[in-house]
C-alpha positions as a printed NumPy array, in Angstrom:
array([[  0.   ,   0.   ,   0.   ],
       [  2.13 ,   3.166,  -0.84 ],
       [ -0.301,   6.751,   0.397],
       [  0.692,   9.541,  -2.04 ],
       [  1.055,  12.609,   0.947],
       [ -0.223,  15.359,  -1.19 ],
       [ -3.422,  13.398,  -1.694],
       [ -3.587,  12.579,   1.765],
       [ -3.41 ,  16.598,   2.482],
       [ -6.009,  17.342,   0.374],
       [ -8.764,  14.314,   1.782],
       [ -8.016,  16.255,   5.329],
       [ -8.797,  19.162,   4.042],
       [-12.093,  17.864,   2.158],
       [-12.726,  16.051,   5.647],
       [-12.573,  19.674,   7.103],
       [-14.39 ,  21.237,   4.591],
       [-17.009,  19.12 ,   3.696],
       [-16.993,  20.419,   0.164],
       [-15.176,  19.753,  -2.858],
       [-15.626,  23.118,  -4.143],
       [-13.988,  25.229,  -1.238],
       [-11.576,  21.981,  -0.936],
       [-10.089,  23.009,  -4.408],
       [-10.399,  27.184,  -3.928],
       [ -8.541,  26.441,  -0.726],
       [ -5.662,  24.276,  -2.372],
       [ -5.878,  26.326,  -5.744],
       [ -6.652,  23.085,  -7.496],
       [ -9.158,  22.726, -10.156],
       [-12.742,  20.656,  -8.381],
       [-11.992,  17.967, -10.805],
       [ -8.266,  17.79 ,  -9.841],
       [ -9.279,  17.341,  -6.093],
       [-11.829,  14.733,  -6.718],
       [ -9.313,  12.693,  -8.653],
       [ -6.843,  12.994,  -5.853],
       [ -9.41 ,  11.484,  -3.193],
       [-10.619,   9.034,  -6.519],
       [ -6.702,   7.706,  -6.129],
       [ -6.477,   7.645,  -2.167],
       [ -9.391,   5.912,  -1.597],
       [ -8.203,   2.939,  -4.644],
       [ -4.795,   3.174,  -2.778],
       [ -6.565,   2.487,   0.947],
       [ -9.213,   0.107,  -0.898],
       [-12.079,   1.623,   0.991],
       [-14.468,   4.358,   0.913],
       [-14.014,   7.539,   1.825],
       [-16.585,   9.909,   1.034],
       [-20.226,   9.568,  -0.044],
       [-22.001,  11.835,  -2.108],
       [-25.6  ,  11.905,  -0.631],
       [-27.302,  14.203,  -3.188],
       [-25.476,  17.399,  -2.988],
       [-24.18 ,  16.898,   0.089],
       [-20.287,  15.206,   0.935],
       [-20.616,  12.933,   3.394],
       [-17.192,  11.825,   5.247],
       [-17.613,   7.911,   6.146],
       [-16.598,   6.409,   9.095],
       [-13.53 ,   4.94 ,   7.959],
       [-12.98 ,   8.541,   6.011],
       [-13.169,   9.991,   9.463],
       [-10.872,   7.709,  10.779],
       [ -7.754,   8.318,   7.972],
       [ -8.551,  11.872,   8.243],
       [ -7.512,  11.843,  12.131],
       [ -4.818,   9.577,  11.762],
       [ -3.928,  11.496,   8.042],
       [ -3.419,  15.498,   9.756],
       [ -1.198,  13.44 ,  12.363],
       [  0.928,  11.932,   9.975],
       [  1.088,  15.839,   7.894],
       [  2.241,  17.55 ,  10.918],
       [  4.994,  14.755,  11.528],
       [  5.952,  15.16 ,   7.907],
       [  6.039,  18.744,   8.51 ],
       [  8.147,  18.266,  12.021],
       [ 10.344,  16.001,   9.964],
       [ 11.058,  18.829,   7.172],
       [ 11.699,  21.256,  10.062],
       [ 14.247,  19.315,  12.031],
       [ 15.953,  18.628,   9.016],
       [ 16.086,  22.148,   8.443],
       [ 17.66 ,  23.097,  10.872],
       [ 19.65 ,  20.601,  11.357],
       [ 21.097,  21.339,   7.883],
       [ 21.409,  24.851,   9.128],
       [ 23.322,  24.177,  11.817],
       [ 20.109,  25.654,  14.264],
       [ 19.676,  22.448,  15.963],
       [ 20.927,  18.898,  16.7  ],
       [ 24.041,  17.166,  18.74 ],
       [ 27.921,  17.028,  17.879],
       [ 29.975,  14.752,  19.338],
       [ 33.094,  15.77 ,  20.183],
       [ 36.467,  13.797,  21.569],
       [ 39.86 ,  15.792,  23.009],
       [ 42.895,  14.396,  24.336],
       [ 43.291,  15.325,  27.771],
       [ 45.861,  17.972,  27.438],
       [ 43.329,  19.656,  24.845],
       [ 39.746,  18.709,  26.857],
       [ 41.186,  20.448,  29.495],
       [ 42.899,  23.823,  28.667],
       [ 41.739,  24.358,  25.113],
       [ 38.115,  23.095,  24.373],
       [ 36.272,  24.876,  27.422],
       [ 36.759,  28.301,  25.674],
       [ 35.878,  26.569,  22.259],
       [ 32.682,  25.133,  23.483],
       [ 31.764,  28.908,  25.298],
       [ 32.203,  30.611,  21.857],
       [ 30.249,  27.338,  20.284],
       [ 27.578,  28.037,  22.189],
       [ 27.013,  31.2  ,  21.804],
       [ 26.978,  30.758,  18.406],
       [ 24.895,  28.083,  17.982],
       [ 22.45 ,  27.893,  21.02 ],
       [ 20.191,  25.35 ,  19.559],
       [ 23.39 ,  22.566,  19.014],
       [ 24.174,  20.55 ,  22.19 ],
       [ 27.766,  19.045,  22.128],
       [ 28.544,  16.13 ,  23.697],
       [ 32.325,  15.493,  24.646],
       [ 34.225,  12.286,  25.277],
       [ 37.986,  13.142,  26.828],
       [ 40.663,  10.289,  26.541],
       [ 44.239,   9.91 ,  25.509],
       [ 45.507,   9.767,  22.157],
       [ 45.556,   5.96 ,  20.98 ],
       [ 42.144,   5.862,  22.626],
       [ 40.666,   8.909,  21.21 ],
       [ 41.293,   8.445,  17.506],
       [ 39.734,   5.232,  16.813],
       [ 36.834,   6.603,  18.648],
       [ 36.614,   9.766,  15.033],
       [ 37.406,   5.934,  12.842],
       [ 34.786,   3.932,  13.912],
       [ 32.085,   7.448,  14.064],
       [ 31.749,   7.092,  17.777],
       [ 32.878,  10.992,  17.501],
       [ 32.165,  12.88 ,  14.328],
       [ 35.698,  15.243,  15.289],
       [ 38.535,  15.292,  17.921],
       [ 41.268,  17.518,  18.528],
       [ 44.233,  15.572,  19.741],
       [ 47.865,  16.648,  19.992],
       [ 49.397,  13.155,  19.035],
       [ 50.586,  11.665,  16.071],
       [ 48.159,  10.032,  13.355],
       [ 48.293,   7.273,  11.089],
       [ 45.195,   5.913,  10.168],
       [ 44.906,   6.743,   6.769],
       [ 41.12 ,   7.006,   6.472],
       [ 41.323,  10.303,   8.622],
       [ 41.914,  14.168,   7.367],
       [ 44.099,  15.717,   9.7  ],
       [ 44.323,  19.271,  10.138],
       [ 46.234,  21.35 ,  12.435],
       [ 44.976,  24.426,  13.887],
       [ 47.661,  25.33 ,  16.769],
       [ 50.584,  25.273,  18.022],
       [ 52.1  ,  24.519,  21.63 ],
       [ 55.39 ,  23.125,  23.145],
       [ 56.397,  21.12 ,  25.905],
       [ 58.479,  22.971,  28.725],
       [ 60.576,  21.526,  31.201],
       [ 59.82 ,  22.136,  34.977],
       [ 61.231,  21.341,  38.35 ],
       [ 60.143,  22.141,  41.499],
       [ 61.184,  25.269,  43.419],
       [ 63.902,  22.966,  45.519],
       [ 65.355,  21.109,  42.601],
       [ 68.95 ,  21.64 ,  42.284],
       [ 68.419,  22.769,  38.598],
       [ 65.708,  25.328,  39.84 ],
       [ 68.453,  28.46 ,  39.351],
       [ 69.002,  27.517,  36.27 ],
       [ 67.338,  29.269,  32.938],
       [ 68.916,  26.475,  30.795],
       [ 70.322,  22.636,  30.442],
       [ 71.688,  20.278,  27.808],
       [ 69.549,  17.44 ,  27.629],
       [ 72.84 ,  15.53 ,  29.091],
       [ 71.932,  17.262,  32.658],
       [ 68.892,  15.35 ,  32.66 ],
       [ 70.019,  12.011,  31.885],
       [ 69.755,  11.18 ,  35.449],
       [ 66.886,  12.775,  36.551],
       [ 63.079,  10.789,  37.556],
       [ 60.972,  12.353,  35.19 ],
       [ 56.706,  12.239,  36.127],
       [ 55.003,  12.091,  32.621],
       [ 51.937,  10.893,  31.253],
       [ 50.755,   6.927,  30.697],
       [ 51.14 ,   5.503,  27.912],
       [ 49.308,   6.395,  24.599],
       [ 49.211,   9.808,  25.218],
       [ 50.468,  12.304,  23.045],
       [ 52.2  ,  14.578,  25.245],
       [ 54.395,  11.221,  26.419],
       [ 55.232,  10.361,  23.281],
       [ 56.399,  13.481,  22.363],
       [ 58.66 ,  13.699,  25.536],
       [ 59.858,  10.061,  24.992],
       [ 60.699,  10.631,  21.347],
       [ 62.579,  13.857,  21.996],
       [ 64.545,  12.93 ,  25.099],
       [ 65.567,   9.577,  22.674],
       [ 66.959,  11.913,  19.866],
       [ 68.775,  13.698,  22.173],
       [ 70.775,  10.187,  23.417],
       [ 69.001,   8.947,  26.313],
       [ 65.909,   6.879,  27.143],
       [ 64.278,   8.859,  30.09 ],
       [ 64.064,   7.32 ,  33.876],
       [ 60.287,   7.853,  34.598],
       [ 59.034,   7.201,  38.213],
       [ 55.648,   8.33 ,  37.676],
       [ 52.959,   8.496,  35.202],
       [ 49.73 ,  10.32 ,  35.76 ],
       [ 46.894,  10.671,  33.764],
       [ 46.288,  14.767,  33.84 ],
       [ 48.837,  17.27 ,  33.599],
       [ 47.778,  19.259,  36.641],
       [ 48.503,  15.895,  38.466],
       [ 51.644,  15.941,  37.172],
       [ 52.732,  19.632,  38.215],
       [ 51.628,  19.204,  41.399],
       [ 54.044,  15.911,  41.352],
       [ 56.627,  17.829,  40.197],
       [ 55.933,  20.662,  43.264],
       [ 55.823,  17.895,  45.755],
       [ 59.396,  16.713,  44.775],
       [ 59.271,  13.532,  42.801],
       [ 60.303,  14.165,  39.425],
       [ 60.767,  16.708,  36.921],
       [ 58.444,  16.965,  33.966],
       [ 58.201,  18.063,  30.428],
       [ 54.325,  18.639,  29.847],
       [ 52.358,  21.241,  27.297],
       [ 53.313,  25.331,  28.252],
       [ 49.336,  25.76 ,  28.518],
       [ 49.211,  23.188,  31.402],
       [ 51.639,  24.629,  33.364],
       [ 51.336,  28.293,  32.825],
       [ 49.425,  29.088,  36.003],
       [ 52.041,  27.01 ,  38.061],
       [ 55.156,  29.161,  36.429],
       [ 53.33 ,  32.232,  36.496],
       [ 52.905,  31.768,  40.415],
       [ 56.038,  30.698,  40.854],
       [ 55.279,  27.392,  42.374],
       [ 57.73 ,  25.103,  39.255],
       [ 60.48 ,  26.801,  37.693],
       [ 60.54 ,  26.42 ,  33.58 ],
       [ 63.801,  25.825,  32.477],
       [ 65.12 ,  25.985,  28.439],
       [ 66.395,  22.471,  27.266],
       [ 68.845,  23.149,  24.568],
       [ 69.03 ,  21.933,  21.225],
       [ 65.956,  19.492,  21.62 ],
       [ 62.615,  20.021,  19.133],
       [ 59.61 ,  20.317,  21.743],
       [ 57.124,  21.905,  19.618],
       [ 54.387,  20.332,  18.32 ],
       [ 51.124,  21.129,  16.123],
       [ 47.722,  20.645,  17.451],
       [ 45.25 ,  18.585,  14.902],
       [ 41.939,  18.039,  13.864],
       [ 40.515,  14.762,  13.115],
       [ 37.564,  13.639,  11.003],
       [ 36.667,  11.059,   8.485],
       [ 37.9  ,  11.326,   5.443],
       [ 34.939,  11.343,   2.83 ],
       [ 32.324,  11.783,   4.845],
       [ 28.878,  13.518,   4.7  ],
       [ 29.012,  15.734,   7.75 ],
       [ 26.181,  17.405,   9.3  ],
       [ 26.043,  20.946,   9.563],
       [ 26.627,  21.151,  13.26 ],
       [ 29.796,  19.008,  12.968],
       [ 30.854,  21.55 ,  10.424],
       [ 30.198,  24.721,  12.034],
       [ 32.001,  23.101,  15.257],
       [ 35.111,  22.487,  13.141],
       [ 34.835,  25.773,  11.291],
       [ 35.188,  27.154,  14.561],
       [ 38.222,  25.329,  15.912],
       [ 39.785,  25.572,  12.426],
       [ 39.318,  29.755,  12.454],
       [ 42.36 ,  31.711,  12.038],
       [ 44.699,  28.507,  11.717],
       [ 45.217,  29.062,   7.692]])
């Protein structure tokens, strides 16, 4: 049984009417026009739905029934056209967003402020986890975007950077290198370094470029935030190379000393990640428009 929807529209209005005549002024169909449309729905239903009864149009019982049921249907179909609207206007709907850590912390709170007050209608919904945990997650469309700060391989994802940051070295206000504004990376070939657990981005970073500069680092401690890991490193039991926007705070109060490391490549780009090839929805969009503004 397949019901056409524009002849269902015009059988409620004929219902409402009760006359084929003002059915077809109201529509701005021809009379004959509107009586073949009702002529169709009722050989598409297989029943009766109006009687003629001398000049008169008489709704049946069953017509009466399918009109009901027919104006509830319309105004879903019209609910339907609307939500899609504005979903494809970016006026409504959900975005699900993943961060690393690092970046769910310090970065995306001021990006979801400005989203919102952009887009008041579009709830986001965030999932926060490290690196090699995170970008499956975008793969398999459990996220339709993250923004992650490690390296990616999977070639089925675009990756797009739109920041920069750097990884600083700090040591507590004690630590015997705390007068110093700079080291070779030999001065730290002995030191307990707190860091980040595996998978994360920030780790692998600080693993990769303590490597290139000779040594495999001695770490004591691994945490899964970076505040965690600066207050670690004011409590005494390591020295740390984490992201300049985590500790900021702690070095502007004073609390960890930053110290230069020479000659080693801490800087890093910011990315991100969606599927490649993908039919996005407008909300996704406008949430990566946003995170991707001023990075050209």
């Amino acid at each position: 049984m397949t019901i056409n929807l524009n002849q269902l529209a015009t059988f409620v209005q004929l219902a409402e009417k009760r006359n084929f005549t003002r059915t077809a002024d109201a529509l701005h169909l021809t009379q004959p026009a509107v009586t073949q449309q009702i002529r169709a729905l009722e050989r598409d239903l297989g029943v009766t739905l109006v009687d003629i009864v001398g000049r008169r149009t008489e709704i049946t019982e069953i017509g009466a029934f399918v009109a009901e049921r027919g104006e509830l249907l319309l105004n879903q179909v019209d609910t339907l056209r609307r939500d899609v609207r504005e979903l494809a206007e970016a006026r409504s709907g959900v975005v699900h967003v993943g961060a690393t850590v690092t970046i769910g912390g310090y970065v995306l709170p001021d990006l979801l402020a400005r989203f919102a007050e952009r887009h008041e209608g579009i709830r986001v919904e965030v999932a926060v986890e490290n690196t090699t945990t995170i970008v499956p997650m975008v793969a398999d469309g459990r996220v339709g975007l993250a923004l992650v700060e490690g390296v990616v391989t999977d070639a089925s994802l675009e990756v797009v950077p739109f920041a920069d940051d750097e990884l600083v070295l700090i040591v507590g206000e004690s630590h015997r290198l705390a007068r110093r504004r700079s080291v070779a990376p030999s001065d730290l070939a002995d030191e307990s370094f707190v860091t980040r657990e595996v998978g994360s981005g920030t780790r692998d970073l600080f693993e990769r470029a303590m490597c290139s500069a000779g040594f495999a680092p001695r770490i004591v401690l691994a945490l899964p935030t970076g505040e965690g890991i600066v207050r670690a490193v004011r409590c005494g039991l390591g020295v740390a190379m984490v992201s300049r926007i985590v500790a900021a705070d702690a070095i502007g109060a004073g609390v960890v000393k930053e110290i230069d490391v020479q000659g080693v490549e801490l800087r890093r780009r910011l990315f991100l990640v969606r599927r490649s090839l993908r039919t996005r929805s407008a909300a996704a969009r406008a949430f990566a428009d946003l995170v991707l503004e001023g990075s050209s």
